[in-house]
Structures are given as structure tokens and as C-alpha cells.
C-alpha positions as CSV (number, residue, x, y, z in Angstrom):
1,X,1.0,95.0,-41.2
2,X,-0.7,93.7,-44.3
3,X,-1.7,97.7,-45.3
4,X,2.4,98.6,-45.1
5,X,2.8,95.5,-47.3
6,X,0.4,96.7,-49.9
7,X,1.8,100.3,-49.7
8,X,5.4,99.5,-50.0
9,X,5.0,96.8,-53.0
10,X,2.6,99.9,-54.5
11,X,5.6,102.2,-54.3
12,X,8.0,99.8,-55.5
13,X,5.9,99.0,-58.5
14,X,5.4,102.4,-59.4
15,X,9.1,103.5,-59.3
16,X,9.7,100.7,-61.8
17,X,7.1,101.3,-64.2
18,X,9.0,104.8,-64.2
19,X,12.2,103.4,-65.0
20,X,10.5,101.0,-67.6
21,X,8.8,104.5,-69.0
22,X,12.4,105.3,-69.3
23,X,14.0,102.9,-70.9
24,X,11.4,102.3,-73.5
25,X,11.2,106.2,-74.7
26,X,14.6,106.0,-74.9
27,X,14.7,102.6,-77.0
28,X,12.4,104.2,-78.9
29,X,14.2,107.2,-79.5
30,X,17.6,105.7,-80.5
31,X,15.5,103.7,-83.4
32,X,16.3,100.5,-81.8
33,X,12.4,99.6,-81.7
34,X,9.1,100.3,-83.1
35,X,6.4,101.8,-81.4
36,X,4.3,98.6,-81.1
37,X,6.9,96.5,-80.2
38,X,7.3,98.9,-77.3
39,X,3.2,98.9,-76.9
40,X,2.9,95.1,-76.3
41,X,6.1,95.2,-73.9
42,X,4.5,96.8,-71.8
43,X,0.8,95.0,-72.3
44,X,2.6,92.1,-71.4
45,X,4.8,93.4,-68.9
46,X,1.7,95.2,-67.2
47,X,-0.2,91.7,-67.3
48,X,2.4,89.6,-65.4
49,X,3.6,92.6,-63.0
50,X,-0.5,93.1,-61.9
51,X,-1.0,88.5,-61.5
52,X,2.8,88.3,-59.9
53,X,1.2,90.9,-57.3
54,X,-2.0,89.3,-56.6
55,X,-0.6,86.2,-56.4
56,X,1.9,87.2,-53.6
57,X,-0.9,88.6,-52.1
58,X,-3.2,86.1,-52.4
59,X,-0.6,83.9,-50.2
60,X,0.0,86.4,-47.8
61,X,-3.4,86.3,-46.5
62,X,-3.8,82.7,-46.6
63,X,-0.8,82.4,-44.5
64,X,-2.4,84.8,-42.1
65,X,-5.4,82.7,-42.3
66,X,-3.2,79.8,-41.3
67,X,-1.5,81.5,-38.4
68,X,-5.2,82.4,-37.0
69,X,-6.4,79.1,-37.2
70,X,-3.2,77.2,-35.4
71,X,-4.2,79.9,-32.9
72,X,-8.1,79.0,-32.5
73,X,-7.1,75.3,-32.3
């Protein structure tokens, strides 16, 4: 269960990092923004995206943890 977890959020977060790619070549293309703006977008948007992830995943085994301890008791 947890593996199918991990490889559907993986596959999720890799098709929007594509569309991300997308829209920021093509903001970038139209003149709209510079390069760096662009650059620390995606810094930042990388950053939160990889902590918003471990964080859900974080919980998701401590509620298994939970669940396997109400089950010892």
C-alpha cells in the first residue's frame, strides 16, 4: 500500500513539474519574465513541492504506526 502511495504521488509530481517546464519556457518566451525570475520559481517551487511531500509522508507512516499499536494493545 504505502509503495503505490509513493509511486502514484511520484507520477503525479513529475507530470506537474512538466507542465511547470511548460509554462515557464513559455513565460519566458513571450518576454513576460526574466530568466532568473524564472530560476528562483522554480528553486522555491522545488523546495516546498520536495518538504510538502515528505511531510505527507512523514504522517502517513506514523498513522500506520498508530494503527499497529491500537492493534498490539
Amino acid at each position: 500500500m504505502l509503495r503505490e502511495l509513493h509511486e502514484i504521488c511520484l507520477n503525479i509530481g513529475m507530470g506537474l513539474s512538466y507542465v511547470a517546464l511548460f509554462i515557464a519556457s513559455s513565460r519566458s518566451s513571450d518576454n513576460k519574465h526574466y530568466l532568473i525570475e524564472i530560476i528562483v520559481g522554480f528553486i522555491i517551487g522545488s523546495f516546498v513541492g520536495v518538504l510538502g511531500g515528505h511531510v505527507l509522508f512523514y504522517f502517513e507512516i506514523v498513522k500506520k504506526w498508530k494503527e499497529t499499536d491500537e492493534q498490539v494493545l
